[in-house]
Backbone as ProteinMPNN parsed JSONL, in Angstrom:
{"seq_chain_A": "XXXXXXXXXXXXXXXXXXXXXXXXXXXXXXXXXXXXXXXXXXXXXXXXXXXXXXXXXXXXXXXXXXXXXXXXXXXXXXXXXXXXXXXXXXXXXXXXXXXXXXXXXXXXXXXXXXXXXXXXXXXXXXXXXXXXXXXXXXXXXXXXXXXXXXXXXXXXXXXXXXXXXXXXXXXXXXXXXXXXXXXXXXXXXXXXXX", "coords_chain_A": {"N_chain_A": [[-32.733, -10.193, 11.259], [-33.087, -6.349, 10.851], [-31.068, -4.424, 8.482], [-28.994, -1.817, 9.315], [-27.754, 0.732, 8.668], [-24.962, 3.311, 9.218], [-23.998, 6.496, 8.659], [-20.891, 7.447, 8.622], [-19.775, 9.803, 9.265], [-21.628, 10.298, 10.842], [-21.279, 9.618, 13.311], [-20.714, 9.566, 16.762], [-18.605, 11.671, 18.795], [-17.033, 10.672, 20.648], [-17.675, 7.888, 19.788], [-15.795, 7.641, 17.58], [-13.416, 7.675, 18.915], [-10.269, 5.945, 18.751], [-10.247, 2.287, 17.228], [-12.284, 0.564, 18.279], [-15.358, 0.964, 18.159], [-15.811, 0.513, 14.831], [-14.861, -1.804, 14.913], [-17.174, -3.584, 15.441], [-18.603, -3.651, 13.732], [-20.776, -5.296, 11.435], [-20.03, -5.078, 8.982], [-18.748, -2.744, 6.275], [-19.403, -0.038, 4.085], [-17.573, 0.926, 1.616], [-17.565, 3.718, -0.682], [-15.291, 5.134, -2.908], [-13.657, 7.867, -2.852], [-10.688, 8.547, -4.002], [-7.728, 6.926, -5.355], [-6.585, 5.996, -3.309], [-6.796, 5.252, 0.412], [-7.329, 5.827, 4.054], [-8.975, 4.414, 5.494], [-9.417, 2.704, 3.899], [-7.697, 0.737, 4.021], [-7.406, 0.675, 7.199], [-9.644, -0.73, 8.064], [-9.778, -2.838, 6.512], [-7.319, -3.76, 8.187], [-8.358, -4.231, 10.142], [-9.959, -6.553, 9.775], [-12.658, -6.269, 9.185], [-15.653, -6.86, 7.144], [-15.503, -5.886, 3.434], [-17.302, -3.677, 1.387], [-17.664, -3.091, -1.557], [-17.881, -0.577, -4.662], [-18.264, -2.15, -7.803], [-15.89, -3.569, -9.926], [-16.508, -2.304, -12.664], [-17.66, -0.147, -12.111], [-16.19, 1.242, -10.655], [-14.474, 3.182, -11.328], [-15.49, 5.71, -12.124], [-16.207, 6.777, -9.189], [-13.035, 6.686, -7.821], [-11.613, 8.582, -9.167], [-12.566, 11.154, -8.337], [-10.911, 12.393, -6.792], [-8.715, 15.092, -6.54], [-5.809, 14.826, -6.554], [-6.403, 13.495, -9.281], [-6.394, 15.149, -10.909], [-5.395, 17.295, -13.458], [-3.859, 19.47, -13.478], [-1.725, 18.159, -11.792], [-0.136, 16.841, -13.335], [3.077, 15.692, -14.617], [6.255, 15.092, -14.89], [9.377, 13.124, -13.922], [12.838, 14.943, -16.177], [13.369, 13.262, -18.585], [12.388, 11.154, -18.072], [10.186, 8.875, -19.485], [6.782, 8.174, -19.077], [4.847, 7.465, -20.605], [6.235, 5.271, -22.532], [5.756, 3.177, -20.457], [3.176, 2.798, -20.102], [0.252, 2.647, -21.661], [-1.469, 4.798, -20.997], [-2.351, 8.133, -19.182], [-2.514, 8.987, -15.517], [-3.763, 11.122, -14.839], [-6.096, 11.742, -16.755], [-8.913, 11.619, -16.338], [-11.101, 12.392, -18.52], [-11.359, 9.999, -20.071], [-12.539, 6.888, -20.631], [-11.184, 4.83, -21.092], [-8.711, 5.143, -19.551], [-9.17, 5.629, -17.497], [-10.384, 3.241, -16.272], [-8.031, 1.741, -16.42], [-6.129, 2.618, -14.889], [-6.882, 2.287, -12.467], [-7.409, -0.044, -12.0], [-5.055, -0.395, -10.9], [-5.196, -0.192, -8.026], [-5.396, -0.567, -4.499], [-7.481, -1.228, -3.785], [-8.667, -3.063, -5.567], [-6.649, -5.119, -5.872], [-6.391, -6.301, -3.739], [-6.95, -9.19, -1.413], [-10.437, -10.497, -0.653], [-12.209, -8.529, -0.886], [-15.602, -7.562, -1.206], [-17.584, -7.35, -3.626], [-20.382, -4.794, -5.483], [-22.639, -4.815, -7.975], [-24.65, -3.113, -8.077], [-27.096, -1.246, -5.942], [-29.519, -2.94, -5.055], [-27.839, -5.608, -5.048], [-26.49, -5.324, -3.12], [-27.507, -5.092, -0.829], [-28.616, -7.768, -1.193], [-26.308, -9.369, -0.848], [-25.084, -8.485, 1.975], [-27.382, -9.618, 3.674], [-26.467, -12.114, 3.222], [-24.133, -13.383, 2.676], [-21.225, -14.997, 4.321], [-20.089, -13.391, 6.909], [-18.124, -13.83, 9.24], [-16.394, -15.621, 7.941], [-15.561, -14.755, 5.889], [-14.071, -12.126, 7.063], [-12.243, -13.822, 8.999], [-10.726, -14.839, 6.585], [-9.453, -12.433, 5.913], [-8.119, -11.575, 7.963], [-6.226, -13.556, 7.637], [-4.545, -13.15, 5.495], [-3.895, -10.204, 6.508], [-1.731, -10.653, 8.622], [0.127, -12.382, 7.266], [0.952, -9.977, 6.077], [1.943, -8.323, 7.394], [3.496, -10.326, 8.592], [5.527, -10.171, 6.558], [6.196, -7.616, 5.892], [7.109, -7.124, 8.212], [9.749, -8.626, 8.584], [10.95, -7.482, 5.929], [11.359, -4.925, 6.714], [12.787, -5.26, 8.74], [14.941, -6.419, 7.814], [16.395, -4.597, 6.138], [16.683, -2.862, 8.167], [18.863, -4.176, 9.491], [20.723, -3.873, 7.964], [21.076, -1.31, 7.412], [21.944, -0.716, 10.626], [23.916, -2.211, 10.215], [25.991, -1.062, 8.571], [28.017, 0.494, 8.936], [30.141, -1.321, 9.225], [29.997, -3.331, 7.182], [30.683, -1.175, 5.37], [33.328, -1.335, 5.404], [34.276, -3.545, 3.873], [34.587, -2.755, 1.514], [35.914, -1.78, -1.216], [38.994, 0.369, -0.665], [40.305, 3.354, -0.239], [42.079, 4.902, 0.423], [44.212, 7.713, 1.536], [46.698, 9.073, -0.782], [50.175, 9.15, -1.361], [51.064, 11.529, -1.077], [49.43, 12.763, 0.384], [48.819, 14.423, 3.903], [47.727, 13.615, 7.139], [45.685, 14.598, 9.971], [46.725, 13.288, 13.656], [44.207, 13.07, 14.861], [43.014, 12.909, 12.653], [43.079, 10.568, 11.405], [42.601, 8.558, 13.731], [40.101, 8.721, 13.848], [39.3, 8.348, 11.265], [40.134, 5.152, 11.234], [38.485, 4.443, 13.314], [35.958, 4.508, 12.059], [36.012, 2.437, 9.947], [36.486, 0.5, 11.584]], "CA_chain_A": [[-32.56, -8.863, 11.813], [-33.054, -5.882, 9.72], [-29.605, -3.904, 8.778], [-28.643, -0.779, 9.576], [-26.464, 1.934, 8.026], [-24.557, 4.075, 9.855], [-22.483, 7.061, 8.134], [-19.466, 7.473, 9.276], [-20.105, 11.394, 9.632], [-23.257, 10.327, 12.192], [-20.669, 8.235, 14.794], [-20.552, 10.536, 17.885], [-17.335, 11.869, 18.644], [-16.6, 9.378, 21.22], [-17.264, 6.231, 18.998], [-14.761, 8.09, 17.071], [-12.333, 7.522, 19.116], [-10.084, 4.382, 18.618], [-10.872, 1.52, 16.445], [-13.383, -0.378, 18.983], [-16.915, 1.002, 17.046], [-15.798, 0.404, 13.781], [-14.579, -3.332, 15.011], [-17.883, -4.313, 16.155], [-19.747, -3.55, 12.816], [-20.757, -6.925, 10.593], [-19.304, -5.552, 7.492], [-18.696, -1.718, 5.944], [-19.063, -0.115, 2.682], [-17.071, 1.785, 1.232], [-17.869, 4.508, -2.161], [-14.261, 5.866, -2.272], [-13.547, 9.155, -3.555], [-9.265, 8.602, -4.322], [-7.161, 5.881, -5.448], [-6.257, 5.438, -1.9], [-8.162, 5.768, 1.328], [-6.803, 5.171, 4.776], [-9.957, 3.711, 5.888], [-10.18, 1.239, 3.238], [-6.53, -0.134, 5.033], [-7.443, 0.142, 9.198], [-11.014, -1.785, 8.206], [-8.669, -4.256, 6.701], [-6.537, -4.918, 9.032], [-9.313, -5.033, 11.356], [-10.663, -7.232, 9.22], [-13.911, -5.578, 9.024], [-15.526, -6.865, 5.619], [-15.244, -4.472, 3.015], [-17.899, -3.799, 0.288], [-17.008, -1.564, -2.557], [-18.733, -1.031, -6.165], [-17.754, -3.46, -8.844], [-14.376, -3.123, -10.871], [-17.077, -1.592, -13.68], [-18.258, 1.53, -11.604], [-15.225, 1.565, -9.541], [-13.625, 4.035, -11.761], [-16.542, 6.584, -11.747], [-16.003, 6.7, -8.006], [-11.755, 6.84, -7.26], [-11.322, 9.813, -10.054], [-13.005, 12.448, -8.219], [-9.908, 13.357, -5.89], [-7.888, 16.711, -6.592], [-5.054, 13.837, -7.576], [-6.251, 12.956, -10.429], [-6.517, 16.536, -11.51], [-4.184, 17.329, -15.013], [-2.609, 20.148, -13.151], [-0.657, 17.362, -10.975], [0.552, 15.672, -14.51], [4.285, 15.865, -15.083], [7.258, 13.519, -15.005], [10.784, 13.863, -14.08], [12.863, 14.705, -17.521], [14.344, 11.699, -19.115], [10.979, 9.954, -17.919], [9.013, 8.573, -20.449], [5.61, 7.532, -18.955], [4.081, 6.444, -21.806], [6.799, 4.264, -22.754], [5.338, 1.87, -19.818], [1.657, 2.859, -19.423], [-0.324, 3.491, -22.546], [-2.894, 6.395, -19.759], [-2.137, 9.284, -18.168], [-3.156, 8.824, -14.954], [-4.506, 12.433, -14.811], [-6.899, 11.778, -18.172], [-10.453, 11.917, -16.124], [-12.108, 12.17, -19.197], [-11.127, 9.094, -21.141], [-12.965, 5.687, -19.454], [-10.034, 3.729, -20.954], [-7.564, 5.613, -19.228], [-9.47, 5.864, -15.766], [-10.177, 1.442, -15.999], [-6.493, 1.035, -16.563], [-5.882, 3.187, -13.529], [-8.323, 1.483, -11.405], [-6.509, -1.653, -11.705], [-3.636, -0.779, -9.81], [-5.8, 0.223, -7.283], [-5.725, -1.827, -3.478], [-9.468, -1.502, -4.067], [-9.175, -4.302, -6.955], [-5.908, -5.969, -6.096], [-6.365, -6.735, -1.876], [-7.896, -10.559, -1.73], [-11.84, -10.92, 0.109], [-13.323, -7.495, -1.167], [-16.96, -7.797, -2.196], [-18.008, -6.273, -4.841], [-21.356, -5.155, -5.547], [-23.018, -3.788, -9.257], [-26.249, -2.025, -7.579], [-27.877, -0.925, -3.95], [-30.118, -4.021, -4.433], [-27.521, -6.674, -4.997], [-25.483, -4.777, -1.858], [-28.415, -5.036, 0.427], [-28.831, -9.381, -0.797], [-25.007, -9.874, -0.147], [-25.38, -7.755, 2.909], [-28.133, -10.246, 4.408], [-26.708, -13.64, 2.907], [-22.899, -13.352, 2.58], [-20.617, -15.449, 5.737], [-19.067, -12.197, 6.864], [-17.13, -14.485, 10.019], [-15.972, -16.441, 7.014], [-14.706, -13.28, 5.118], [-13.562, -11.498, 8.551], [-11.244, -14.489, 8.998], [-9.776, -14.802, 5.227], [-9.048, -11.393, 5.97], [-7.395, -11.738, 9.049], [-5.207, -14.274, 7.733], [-4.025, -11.752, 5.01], [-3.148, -9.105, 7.499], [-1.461, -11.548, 9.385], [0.777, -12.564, 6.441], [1.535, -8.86, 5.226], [2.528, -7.871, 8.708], [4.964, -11.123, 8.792], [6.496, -9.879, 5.326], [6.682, -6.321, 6.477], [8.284, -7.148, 9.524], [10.812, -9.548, 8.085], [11.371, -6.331, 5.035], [11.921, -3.958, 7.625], [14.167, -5.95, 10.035], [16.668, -6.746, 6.829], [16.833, -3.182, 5.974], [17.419, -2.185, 9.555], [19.798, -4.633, 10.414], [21.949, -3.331, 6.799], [21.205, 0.506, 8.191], [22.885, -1.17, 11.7], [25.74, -3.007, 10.035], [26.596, -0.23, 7.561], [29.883, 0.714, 8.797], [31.391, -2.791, 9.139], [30.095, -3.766, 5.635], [31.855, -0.679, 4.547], [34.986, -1.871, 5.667], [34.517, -4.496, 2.776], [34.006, -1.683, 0.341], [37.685, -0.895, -1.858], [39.871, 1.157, 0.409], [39.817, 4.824, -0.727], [43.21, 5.516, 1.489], [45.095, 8.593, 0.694], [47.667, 9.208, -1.805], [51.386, 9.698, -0.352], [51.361, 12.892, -1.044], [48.588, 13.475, 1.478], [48.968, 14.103, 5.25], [46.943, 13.79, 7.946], [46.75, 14.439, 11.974], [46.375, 12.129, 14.439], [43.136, 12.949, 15.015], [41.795, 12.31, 11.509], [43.532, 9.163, 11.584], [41.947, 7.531, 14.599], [38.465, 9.1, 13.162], [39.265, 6.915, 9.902], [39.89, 4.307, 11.735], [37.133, 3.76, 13.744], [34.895, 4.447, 11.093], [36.72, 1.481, 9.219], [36.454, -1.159, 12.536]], "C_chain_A": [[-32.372, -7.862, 10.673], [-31.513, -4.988, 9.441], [-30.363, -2.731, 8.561], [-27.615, -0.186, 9.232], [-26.073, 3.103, 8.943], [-23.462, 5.342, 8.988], [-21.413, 7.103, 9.118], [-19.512, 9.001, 10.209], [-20.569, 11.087, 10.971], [-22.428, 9.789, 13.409], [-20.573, 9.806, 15.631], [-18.675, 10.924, 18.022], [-16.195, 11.034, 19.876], [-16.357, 7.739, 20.496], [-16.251, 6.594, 17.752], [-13.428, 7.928, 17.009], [-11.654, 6.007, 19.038], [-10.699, 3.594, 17.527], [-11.902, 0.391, 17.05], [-14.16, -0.359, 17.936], [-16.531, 0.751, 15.862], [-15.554, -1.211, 13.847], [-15.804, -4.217, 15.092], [-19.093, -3.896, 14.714], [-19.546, -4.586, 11.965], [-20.232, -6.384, 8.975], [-19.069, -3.218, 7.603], [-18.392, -1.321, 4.79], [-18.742, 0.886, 2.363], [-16.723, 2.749, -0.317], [-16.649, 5.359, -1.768], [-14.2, 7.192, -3.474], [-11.848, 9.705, -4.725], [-9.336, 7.205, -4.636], [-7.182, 5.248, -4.19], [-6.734, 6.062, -0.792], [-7.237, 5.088, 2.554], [-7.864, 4.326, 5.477], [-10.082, 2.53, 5.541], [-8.599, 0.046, 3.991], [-6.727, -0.984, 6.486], [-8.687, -0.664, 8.913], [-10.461, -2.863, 7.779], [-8.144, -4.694, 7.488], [-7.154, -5.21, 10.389], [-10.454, -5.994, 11.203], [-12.566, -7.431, 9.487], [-14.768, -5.739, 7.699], [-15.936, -5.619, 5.005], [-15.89, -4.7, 2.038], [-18.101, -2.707, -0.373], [-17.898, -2.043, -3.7], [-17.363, -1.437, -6.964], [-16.607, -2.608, -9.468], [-15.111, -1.973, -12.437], [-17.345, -0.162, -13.682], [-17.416, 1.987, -10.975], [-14.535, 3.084, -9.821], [-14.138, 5.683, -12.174], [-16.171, 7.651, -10.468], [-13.899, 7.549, -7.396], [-11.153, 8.164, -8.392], [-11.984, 10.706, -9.896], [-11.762, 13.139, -7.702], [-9.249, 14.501, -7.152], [-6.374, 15.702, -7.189], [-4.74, 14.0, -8.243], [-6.294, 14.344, -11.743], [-5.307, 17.193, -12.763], [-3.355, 18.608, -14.43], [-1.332, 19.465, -12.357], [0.331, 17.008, -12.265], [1.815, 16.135, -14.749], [5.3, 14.622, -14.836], [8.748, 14.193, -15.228], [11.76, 14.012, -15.753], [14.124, 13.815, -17.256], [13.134, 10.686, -18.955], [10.309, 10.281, -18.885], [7.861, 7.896, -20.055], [4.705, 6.877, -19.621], [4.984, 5.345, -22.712], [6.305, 2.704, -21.77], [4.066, 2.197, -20.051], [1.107, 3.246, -20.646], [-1.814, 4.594, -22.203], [-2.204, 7.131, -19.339], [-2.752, 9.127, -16.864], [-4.243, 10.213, -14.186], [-6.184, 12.441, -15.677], [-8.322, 11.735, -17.409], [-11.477, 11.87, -16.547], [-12.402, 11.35, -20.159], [-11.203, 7.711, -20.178], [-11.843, 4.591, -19.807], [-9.29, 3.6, -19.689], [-7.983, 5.484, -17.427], [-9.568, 4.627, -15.414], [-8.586, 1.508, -16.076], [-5.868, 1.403, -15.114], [-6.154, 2.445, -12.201], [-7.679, 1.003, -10.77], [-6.123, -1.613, -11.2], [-4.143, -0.132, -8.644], [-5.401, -0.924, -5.7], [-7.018, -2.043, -3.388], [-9.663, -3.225, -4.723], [-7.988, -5.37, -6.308], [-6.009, -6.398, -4.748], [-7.816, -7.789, -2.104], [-9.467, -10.159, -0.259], [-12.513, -9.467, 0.551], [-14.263, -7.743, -1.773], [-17.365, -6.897, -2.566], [-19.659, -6.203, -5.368], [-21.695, -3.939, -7.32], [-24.291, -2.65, -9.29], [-26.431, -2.404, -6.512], [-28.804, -2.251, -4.078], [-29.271, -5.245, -4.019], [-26.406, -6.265, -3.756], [-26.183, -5.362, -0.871], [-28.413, -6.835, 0.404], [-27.411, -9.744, -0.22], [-24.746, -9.346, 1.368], [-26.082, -9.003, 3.66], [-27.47, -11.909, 4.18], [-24.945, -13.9, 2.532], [-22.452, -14.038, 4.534], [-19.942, -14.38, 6.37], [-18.044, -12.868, 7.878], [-16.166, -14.91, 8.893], [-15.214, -15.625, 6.547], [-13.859, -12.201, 6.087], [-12.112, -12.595, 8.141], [-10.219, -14.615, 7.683], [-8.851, -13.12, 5.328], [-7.753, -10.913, 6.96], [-6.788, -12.379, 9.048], [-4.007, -13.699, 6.85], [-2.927, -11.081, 5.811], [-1.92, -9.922, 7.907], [0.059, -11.621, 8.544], [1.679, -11.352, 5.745], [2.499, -8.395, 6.538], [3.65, -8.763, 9.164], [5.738, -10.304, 7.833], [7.138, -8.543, 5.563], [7.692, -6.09, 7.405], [9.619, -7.597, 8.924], [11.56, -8.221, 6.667], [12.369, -5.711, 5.979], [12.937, -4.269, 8.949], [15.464, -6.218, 8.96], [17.251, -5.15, 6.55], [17.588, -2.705, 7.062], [18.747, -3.018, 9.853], [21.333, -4.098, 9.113], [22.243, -2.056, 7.38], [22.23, -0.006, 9.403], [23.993, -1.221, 10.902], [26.358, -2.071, 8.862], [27.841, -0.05, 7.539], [31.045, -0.277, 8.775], [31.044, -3.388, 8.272], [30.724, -2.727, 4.935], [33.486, -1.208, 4.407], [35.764, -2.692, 4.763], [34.739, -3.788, 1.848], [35.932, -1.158, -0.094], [38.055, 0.101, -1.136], [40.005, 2.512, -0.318], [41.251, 5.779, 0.221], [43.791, 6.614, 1.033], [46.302, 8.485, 0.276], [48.868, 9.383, -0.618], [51.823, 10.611, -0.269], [50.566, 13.676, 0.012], [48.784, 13.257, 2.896], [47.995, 14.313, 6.325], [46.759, 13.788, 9.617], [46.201, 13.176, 12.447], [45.093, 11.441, 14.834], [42.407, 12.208, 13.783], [42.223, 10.638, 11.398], [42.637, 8.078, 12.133], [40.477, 7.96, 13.913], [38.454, 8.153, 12.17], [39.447, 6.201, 10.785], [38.977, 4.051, 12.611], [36.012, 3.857, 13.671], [34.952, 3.124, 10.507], [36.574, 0.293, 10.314], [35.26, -1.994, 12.24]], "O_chain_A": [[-31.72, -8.173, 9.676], [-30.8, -4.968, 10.444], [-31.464, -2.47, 8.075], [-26.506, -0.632, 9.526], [-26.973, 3.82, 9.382], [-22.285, 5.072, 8.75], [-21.355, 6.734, 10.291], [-19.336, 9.191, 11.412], [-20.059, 11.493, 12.015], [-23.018, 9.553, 14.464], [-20.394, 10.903, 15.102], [-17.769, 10.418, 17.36], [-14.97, 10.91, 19.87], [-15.478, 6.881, 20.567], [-15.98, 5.68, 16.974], [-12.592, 7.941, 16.106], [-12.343, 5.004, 19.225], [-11.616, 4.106, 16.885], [-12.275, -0.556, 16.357], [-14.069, -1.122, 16.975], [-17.678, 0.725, 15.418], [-15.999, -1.9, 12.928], [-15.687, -5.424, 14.878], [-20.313, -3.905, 14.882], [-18.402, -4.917, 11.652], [-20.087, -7.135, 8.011], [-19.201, -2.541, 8.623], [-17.433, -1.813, 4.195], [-19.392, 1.888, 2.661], [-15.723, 2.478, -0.981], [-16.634, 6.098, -0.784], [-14.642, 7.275, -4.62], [-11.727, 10.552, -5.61], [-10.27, 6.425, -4.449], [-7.696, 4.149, -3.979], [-7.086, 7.241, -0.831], [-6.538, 4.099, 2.337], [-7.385, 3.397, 6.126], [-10.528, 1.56, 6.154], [-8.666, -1.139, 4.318], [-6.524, -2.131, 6.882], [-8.79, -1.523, 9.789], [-10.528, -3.886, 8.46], [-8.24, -5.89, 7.765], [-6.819, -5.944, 11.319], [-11.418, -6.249, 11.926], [-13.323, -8.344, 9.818], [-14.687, -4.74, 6.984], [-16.464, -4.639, 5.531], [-15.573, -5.716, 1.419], [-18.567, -1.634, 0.01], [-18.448, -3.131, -3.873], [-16.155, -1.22, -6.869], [-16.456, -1.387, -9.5], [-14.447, -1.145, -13.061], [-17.33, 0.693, -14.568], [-17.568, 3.138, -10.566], [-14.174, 3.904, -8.976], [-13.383, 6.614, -12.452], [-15.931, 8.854, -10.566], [-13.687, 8.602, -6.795], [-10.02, 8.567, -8.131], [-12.291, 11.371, -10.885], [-11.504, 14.29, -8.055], [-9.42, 14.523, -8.371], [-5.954, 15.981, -8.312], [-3.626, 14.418, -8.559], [-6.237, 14.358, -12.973], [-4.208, 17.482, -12.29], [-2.224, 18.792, -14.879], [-0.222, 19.989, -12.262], [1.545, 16.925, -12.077], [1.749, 17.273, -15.212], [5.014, 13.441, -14.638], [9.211, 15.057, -15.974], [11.405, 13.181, -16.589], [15.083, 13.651, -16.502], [12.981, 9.643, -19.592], [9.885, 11.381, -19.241], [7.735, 6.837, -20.669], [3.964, 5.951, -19.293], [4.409, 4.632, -23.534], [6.425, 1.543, -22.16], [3.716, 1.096, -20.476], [1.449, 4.398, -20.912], [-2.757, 4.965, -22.901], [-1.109, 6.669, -19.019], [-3.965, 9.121, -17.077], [-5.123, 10.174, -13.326], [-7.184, 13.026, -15.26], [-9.149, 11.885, -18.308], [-12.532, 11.584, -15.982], [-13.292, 11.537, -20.989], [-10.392, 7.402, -19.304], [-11.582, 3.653, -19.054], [-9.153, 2.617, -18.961], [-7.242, 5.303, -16.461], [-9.023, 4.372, -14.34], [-8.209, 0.862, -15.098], [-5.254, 0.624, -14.385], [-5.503, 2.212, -11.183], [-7.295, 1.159, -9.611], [-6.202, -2.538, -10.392], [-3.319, 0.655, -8.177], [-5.137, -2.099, -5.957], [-7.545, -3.047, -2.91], [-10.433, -4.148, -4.456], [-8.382, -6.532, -6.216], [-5.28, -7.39, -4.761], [-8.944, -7.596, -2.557], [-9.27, -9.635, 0.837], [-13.068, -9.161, 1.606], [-14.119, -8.166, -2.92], [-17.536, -5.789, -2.055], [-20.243, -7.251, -5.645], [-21.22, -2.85, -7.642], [-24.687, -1.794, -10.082], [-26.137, -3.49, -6.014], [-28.88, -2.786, -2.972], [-29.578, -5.918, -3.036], [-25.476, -7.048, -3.564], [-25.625, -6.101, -0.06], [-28.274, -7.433, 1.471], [-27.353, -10.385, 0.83], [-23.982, -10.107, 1.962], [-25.272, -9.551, 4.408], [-27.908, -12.831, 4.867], [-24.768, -14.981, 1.97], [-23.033, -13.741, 5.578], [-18.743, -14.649, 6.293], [-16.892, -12.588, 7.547], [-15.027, -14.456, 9.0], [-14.018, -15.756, 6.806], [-12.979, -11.51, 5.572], [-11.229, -12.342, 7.322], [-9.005, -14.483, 7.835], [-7.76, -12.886, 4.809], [-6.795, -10.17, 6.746], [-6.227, -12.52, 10.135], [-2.83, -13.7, 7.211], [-1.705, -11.225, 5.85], [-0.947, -9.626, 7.214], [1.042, -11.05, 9.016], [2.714, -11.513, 5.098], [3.707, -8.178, 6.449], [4.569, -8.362, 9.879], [6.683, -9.688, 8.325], [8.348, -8.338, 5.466], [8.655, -5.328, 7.482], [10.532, -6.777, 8.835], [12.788, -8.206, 6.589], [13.59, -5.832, 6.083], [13.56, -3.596, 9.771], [16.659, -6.213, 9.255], [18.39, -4.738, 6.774], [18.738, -2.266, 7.047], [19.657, -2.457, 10.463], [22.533, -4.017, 9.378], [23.353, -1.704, 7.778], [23.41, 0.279, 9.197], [24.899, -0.388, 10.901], [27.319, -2.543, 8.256], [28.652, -0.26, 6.637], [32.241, -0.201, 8.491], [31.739, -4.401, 8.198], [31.345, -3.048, 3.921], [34.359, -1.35, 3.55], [36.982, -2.796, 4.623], [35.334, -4.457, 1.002], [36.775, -0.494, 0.51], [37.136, 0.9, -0.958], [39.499, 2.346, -1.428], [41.284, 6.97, 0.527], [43.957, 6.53, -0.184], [47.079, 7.789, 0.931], [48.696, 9.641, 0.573], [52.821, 10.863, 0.406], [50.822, 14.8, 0.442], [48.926, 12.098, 3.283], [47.424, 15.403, 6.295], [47.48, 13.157, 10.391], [45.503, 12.323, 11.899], [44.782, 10.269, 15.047], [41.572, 11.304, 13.809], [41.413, 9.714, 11.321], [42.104, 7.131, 11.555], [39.865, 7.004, 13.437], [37.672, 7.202, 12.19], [38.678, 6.591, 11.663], [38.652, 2.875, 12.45], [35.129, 3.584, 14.483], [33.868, 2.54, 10.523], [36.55, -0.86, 9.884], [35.119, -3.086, 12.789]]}, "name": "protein", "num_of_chains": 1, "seq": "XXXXXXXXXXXXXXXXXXXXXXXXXXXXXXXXXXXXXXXXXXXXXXXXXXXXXXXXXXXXXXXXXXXXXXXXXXXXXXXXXXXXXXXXXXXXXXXXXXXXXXXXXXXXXXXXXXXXXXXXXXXXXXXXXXXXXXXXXXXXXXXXXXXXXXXXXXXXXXXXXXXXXXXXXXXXXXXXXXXXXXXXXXXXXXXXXX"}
């Protein structure tokens, strides 16, 4: 069967809606314009395969945004950025500085992205790649980030919950005997403190 490209632009404004039409396409490729893309995420976790240019051209591509633009560049003071990073991540015009960037990209670092180095070798992986095969690796991923997430965000919450009765553990802070207080503030401390 021969493939078919669809922009994204061209979808009607019905297959727009929701993530159905985008679920039901055998793969999607994506020439990103930023570091980060919310697209290149929801096709993940709808494990939609995802085919991006190679880690070589990648950096061509994710250094057009407004971002990466040298009027953003600053750093709180006392921060030394170039004590960790020997790039700016502003620099645009230095291909070191824009590969080093790259890297920390979810483009490069998120497992069962295919990568292609030219429109021909897109179109053979396109016709001859398992995409079920790559769908599923993908979908076991998700799967796995969405346990870890959950399990993150349930310890946090349950500390946010138990805040005031782990304070209670927290060195006593009582006032001096020189200080007095009414009845009211009293019971208020205290059943902050239960």
């Amino acid at each position: 069967e021969a493939l078919r490209f669809i922009e994204s632009t061209g979808l009607s404004n019905q297959e727009r809606v929701g993530y159905e039409s985008f679920a039901e396409f055998l793969a999607t490729v994506i020439f990103p314009y930023a570091f980060s893309q919310f697209w290149f995420y929801e096709l993940y976790a709808m494990a939609v395969p995802i085919y991006m240019p190679s880690k070589e051209t990648l950096p061509l591509f994710v250094n057009q945004d407004y971002a990466c633009c040298p009027d953003f560049e600053g750093h709180r003071p006392g921060h030394l950025p170039f004590a960790v990073h020997p790039h700016s991540p502003f620099d645009a015009d230095d291909w070191q500085a824009m590969s080093y960037w790259t890297d920390f990209t979810d483009y490069l670092m998120t497992p069962h992205i295919q990568y292609f180095v030219s429109l021909p070798q897109l179109l053979a992986m396109l016709q001859t790649t398992n995409h079920r095969e790559v769908s599923s690796q993908m979908r076991m991923v998700q799967s796995a980030r969405v346990g870890e997430a959950t399990t993150f965000w349930q310890t946090v919450l349950t500390k946010i919950a138990d805040w005031p009765s782990t304070k209670s553990s927290a060195p006593s802070h009582s006032a001096s005997p020189t200080t007095t207080t009414s009845p009211e503030e009293t019971t208020a401390t205290a059943n902050l403190e239960e």
